[in-house]
N, C-alpha and C positions, 0 to 999 in steps of 0.2 A: 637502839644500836644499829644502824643503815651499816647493810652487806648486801653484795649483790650476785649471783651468780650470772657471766654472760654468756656462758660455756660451761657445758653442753647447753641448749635451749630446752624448755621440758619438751619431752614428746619425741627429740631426735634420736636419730638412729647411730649407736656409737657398740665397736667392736671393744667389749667390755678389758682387753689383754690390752688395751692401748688408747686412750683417749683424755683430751686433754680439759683442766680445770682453769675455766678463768675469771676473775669476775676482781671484786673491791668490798672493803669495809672500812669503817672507820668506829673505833670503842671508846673516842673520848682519852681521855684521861687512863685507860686502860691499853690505849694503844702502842705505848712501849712497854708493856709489861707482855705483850705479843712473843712466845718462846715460837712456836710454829702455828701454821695452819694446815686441819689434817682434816680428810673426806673420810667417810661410812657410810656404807650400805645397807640399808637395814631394811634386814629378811622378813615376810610375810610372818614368823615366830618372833619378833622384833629384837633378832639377834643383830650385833652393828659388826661387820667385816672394816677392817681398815684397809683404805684400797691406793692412799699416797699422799703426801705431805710438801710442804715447803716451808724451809726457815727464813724466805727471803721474801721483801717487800718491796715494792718501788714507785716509781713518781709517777700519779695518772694525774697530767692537768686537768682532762677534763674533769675527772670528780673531783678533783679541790676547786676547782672555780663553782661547781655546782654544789657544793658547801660549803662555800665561805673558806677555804683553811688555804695558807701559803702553798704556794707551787709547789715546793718540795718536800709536802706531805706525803710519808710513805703512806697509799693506800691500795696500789695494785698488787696481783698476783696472779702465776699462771705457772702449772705443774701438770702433770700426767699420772695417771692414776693406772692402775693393772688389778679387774678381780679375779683371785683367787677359784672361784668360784666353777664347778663342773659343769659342763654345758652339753648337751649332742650323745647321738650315739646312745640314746636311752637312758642318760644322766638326769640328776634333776638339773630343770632350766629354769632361769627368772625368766617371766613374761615381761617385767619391767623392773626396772632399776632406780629406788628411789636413794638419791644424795644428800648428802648432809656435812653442812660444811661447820666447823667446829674450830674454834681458836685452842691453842692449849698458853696457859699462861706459863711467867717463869718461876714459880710458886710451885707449877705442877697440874697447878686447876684446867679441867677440860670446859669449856664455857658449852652453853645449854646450844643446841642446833641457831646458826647465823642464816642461813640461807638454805634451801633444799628443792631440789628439781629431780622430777622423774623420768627417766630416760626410757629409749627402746634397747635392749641389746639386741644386736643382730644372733639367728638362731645356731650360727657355724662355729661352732671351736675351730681356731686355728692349731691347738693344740697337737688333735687328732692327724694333721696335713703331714707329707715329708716335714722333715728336719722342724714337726711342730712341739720337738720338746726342748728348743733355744727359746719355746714361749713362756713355759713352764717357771715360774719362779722359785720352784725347787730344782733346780737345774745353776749348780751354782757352780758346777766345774770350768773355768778355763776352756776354752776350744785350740785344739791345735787342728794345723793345715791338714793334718791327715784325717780328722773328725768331719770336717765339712768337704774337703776335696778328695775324702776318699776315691779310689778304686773301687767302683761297686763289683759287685759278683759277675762273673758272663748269664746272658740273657739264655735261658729255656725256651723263649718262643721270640720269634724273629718279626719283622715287618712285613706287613701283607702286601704293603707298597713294595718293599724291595724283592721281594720273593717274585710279582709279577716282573718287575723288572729284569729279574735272573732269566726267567722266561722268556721274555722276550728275545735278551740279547745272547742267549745260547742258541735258542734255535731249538728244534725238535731233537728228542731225548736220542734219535736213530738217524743219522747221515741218511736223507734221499737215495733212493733206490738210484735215482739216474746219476749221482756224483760220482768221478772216478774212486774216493777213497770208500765206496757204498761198502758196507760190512755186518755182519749179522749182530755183530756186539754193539753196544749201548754206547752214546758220547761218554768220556772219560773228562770226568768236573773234580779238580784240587781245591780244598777251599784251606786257603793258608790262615789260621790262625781261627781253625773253626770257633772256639770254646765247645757250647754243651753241644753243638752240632744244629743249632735251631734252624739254617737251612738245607742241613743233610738230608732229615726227616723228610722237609717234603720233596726235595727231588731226586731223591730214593723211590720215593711213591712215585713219582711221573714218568721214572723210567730210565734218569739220569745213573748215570755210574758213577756214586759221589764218592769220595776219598776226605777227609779230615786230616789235617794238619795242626798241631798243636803241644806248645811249650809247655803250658800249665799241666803237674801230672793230676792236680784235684778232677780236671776236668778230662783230663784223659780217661781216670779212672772212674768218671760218669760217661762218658761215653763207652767205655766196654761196659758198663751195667744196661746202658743200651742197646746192645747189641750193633754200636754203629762203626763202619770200618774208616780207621785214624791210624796212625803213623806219631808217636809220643819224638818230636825232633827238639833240637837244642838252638834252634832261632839260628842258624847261621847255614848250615846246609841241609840242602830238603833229600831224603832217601830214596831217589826215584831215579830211573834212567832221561837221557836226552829224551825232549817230546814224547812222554813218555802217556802225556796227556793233551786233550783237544782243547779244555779251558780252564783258568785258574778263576779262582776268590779271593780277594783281601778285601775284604768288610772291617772297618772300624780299627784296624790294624796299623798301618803305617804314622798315623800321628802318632805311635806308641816306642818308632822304632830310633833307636842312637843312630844307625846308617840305612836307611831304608833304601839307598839308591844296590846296597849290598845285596840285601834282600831279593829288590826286584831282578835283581840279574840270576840267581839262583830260579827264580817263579820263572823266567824269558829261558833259561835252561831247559825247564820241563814240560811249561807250558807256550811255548812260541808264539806258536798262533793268535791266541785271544785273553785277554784279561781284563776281568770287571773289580770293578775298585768303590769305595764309597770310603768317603772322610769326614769329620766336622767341617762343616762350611765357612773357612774364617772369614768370608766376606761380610759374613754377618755384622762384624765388627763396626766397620763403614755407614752400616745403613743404623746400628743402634745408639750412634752416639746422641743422636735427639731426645732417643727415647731413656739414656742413663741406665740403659741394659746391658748385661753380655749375657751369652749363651753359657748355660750352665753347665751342660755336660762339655762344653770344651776347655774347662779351668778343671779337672780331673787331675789331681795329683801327678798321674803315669801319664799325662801330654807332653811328649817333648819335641813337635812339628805343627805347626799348623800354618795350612793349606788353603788357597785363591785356586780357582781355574786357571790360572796361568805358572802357580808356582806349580801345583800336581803335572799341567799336561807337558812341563821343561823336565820333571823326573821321569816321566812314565815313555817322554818319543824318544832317548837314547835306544828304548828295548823295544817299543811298538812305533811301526812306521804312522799309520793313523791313531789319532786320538780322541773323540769323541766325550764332548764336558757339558753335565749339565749339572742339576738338583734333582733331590728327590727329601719329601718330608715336611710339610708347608709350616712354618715357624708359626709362634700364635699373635707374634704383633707384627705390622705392616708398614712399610714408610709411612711418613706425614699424610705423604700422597695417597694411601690406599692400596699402593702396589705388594703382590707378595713377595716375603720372604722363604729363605728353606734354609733347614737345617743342616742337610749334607751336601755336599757332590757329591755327583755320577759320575764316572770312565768309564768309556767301552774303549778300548786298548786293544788293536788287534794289524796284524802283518797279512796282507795280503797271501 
């Protein structure tokens, strides 16, 4: 009874949640009595895991010309298989995966092993990864848009990248001794829509005179458990006098806002001078369409803006004379060419 497996090859290396079966047989006289053809894994205790099936057969010329039988001999096949089976993280692992290809008749009869190759699984559960329980074939619920495109929580700890950049483009925590406005108090930094306050923290430490801003009261009410000074406002007017501050923050906030042009004019009320901006990069767009990518964190449920250097720096010169656009945050794929991508824009936004 000639079966063949052409897929997987023995010895290959196949991610045991996804890998596909293909090969041909032919059983004679038995071959329409063919109900399905179903794969097993069978454990070093020679226990058989069923790992996937198919009821459908179809026309391989080449193997009916290499057995003699009419061209439109069902004897191909090709399914995808998923084991069950725990892997990583101190689970037991299979070092190899041996296959076993099995017809079941329409009788009910499971026929004796047709074919069998022993495979590599690779060592990683994808299981274990973000959103690795869509892998899980006990995971049988539905997904809705709010499951996968949630709103994740606000971040605890901030970017090291942009935290230097806040440095940079503020300037020393205390106005120069030689500047006319020179004063013994600390620069005054708004950060409009802190969350848990993750760059409060550190430019608290440096010296800054940071202020927090923010709608959410969960996170209001971690930031008093932190002892960090915020202002709990209602998205629409910020509680401060005219210039009442030397620079603002809007981090990861205005792709979030119904009128952000609103916004910034409330921030250009109190913070005049200077403001530093960071968004999702929707240029990214452009460059991934080769690659059949989008950027993940910019399809977030609560995105209702996304922003090009040229769409940000038409919102942001009504309120700031100069505008200043770059990136920060290096993507992890690259055009065709090699070149990098980034995940955000930068603004330095500031009135002479």
């Amino acid at each position: 009874m000639p079966a063949h497996l052409d897929a997987p090859a023995p010895t290959s290396v196949v991610d045991p949640l996804n890998f596909q079966v293909r090969g041909w047989l032919w059983l004679d006289s038995a071959q329409s009595q063919i109900a399905t053809l179903e794969v097993y894994a069978t454990a070093p205790d020679g226990t058989e895991t069923p790992l996937g099936f198919t009821a459908t057969l179809y026309a391989r010329p080449d193997v009916a010309a290499a057995l003699a039988l009419p061209p439109s001999a069902l004897t191909g096949f090709e399914f995808f298989c998923h084991d069950p089976s725990p892997r990583g993280t101190g689970l037991p692992t299979r070092d190899s995966l041996t296959l076993r290809l099995h017809a079941r008749l329409r009788d009910g009869t499971l026929t004796a092993p047709l074919a069998t190759a022993t495979v590599a699984p690779i060592a990683r559960d994808y299981r274990t990864n973000h959103f690795g329980i869509l892998l899980d074939n006990r995971t049988t619920a539905i997904q809705r848009r709010a499951n996968i495109f949630a709103e994740g929580p606000s971040l605890a700890e901030g970017s090291g990248e942009v935290a230097l950049l806040l440095r940079r483009h503020l300037g020393a925590p205390r106005p120069p001794a030689s500047t006319p406005r020179a004063e013994s108090r600390p620069l005054r930094v708004l950060d409009v829509g802190c969350g848990l306050g993750s760059y409060g923290r550190t430019l608290l430490a440096d010296g800054y005179d940071w202020v927090g801003a923010e709608v959410d009261a969960a996170d209001c009410a971690e930031l008093t458990r932190l002892g960090l000074p915020h202002r709990h406002v209602d998205g629409r007017a910020l509680p401060f006098a005219d210039a009442s501050f030397d620079a603002a923050l809007c981090l990861e906030v205005l792709e979030h806002l119904d009128d952000p042009a609103a916004v910034l004019r409330e921030i250009h009320r109190v913070a005049p001078r200077k403001l530093l901006v960071s968004v999702p990069n929707c240029e990214l767009l452009g460059y991934l369409w080769d690659h059949l990518a989008t950027p993940w964190h910019m399809l977030e449920a609560d995105h209702k803006n996304f922003y090009t250097r040229a769409s940000l720096g038409a919102l942001l010169r009504p309120f700031y004379v100069q505008v200043e656009l770059g990136f920060h945050t290096s993507y992890p794929l690259r055009t065709v060419e090699g070149t990098p991508l980034h995940y955000h824009l930068f603004a330095v936004a500031t009135n002479p």
